[in-house]
N, C-alpha and C positions, 0 to 999 in steps of 0.2 A: 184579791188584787191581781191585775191582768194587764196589758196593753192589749188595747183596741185593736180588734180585726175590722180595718175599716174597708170600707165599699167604694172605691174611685167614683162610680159611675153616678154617685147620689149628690155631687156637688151643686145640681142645679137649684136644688129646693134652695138653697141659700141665699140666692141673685132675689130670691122674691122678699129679701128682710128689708128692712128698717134698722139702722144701728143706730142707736146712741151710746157713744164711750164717753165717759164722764172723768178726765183728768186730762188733759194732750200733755202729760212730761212722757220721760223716756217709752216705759211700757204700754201707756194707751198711744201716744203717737205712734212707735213703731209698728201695733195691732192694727191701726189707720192705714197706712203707708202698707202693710202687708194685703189689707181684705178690701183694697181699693179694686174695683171693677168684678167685684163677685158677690154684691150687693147691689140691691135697688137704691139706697140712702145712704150714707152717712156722716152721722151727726157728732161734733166732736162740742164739747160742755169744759168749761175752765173760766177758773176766777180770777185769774192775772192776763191783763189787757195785752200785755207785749208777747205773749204767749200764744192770746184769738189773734193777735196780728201776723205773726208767723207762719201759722197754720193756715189762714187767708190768703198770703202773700205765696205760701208752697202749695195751696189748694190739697192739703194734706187731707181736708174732708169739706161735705159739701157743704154741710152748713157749720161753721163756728158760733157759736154766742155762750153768754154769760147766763142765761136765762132760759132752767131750769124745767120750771113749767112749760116755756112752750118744747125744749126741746123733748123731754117725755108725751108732751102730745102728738108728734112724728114717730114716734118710737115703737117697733117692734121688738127689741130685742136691747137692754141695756147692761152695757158692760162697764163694772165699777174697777175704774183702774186710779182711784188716790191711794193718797197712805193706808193703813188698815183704820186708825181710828177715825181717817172721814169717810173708810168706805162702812163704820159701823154707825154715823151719823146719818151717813146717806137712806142706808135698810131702814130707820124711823122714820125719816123725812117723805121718801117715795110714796109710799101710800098714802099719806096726808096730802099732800099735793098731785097727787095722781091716783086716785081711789078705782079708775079702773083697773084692771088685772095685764098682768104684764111679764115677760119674761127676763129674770136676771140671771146675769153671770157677774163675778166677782172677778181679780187678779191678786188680791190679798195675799202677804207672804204667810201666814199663820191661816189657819181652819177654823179651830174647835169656837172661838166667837163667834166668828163673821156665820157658821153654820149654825151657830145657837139663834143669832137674829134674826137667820133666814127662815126658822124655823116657826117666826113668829109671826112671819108675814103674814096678811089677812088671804081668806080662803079666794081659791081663784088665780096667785101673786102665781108664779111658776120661778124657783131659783135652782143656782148649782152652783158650791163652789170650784174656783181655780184656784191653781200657779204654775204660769211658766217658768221656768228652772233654766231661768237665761238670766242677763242683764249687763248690763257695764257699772263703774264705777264712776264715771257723769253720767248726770239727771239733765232732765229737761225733753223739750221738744225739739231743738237744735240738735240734738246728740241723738235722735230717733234714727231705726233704720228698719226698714220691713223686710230684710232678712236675718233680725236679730231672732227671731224662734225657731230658723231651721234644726233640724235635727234635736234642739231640744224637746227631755221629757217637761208634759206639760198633764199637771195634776189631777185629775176631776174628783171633787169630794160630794157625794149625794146628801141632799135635806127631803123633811121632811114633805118638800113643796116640787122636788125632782120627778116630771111626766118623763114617759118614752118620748115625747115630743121634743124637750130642751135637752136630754140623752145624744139624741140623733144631731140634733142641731150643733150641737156643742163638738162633737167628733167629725162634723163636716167642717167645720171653724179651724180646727185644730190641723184636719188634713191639708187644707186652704194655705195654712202660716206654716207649712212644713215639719211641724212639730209631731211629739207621738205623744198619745192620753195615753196615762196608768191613773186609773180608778184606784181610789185610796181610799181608806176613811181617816176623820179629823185628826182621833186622837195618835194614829201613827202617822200620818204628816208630819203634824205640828215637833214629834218625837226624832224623825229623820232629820226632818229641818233644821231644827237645833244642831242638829252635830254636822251635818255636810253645806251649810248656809250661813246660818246665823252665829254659830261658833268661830268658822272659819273668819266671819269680820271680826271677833271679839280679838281672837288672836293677831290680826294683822295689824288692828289699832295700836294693840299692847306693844306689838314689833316696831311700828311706826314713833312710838310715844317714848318709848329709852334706846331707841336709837341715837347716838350724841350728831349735832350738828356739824360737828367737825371730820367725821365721817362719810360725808356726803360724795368726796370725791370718788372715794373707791364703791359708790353703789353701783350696781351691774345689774342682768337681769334676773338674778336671783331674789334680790331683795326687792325691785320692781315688779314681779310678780307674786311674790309672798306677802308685798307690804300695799298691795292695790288696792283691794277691796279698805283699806283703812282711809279713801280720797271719796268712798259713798257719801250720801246724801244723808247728813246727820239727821233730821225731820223723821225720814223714811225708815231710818234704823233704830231711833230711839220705839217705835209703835210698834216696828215687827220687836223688837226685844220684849220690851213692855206686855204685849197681847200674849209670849211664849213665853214667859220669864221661868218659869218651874222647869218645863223641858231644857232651858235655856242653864239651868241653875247647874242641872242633871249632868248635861254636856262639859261644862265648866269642870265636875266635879270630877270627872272621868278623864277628862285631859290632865287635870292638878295632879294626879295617881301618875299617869305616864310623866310627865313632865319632874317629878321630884324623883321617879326614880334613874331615869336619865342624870339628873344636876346628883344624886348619889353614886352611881357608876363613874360620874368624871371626878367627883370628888377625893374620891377613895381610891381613883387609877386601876378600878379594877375591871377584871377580864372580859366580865356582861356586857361590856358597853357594845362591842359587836355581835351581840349574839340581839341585844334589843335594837340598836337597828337595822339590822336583818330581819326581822321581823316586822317592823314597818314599814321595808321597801318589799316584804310577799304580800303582807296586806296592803299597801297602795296598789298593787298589780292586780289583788286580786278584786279589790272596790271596781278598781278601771273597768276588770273584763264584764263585771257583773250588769254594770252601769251601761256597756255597750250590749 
């Protein structure tokens, strides 16, 4: 695992795609809004009307529709940005309705499925999974912003179906939305993920959920940013938990160990309590530096 040494000077081969992104909430709109004018097409796919309206009304992409088949008939290059479990409905669907060979990218927060599927595509299909390692805590295409991937890392997981051709592609994309690629594979994804992602919601909910109401006056920006990610997109979180649930289990398991021995330190008034966290504020410095 590596970050991309990428090539400035190779962005043109790009302007010759075809996009189809198949979601316009948060993350396929704001991929729309970022790869607007470095493409030949693009084609934005969604199944809520007031959504194709938006994206219409913001010229967010060139063609909006509900309608699947024709948009994969324009398509060069499609990027599955729903929840994980419509983007593992989708990998069946594709080929069925578009049996010629085609190039996919995912945005899936979890791997090890979404790469099992890809895996299965019929010969000829060309995939690679993602994740951008951004987001907000509102959803939608109203809340889209094409400088939402700067500087984020943004994942690439190889399948079985991965040419040097959607390699390249996919590192020109990435360089396009600002973001940097680290090539991973699924099963330490999915393994990171849980702890630095999809954990961090479990715990904000839990903060969010016995927090008493009567409390509210005194919340500051401490709890406002501790307690944010618990305002996500229930849908969106129930599938990445769901798709991660073991790595998810692990994560869990491993906070409950720190977290009881903390609530034992203030229990018993005794002297550890600063010495463990102390230790959590060199290891958060040291995730930081690592992560920069």
């Amino acid at each position: 695992m590596k970050f991309a040494n990428l090539d400035t000077d190779e962005d043109q081969f790009f302007i010759e795609q075809s996009i189809c992104i198949i979601g316009l909430g948060l993350m396929g709109g704001s991929l729309a809004l970022a790869l607007r004018g470095y493409c030949a097409r693009l084609i934005g796919v969604d199944t809520v009307p007031s959504t194709l309206a938006l994206a219409r009304q913001k010229n967010v992409v060139d063609l909006a529709t509900d309608d699947l088949t024709e948009a994969l008939a324009q398509a060069d290059l499609v990027i599955l940005a729903a929840p994980v479990r419509a983007n593992l409905a989708l990998l069946e669907k594709i080929p069925l309705i578009h049996p010629d060979p085609i190039s996919i990218i995912d945005l899936s927060s979890t791997k090890s499925m979404i790469v099992a599927s890809m895996n299965q595509l019929p010969e000829g299909f060309e995939a690679l999974g993602g994740h951008p390692m951004c987001g907000k805590e509102k959803s939608g295409l109203s809340h889209a912003d094409g400088k939402l991937f700067w500087d984020a890392t943004f994942a690439l997981t190889e399948t079985e179906h991965t040419t040097p051709e959607l390699r390249n592609l996919a590192e020109q994309m990435i360089r396009i939305i600002s973001a940097k690629a680290l090539w991973i594979d699924a099963p330490t994804h999915d393994r990171w993920a849980a702890a630095t992602s999809h954990l961090p919601y479990l715990v904000s909910s839990a903060l969010a959920a016995s927090t008493p109401s009567e409390a509210a006056p005194l919340i500051g920006p401490g709890f406002q940013s501790t307690g944010r990610l618990a305002g996500s997109d229930i849908t969106m979180m129930v599938d990445i938990l769901t798709t991660n649930h073991q790595q998810v289990l692990d994560a869990l398991a491993r906070y409950r160990i720190t977290l009881e021995e903390i609530e034992r330190t203030l229990r018993n008034a005794s002297d550890e309590l600063p010495g463990l966290l102390e230790k959590a504020n060199k290891n958060y410095k040291k995730l930081i530096d690592r992560q920069r």
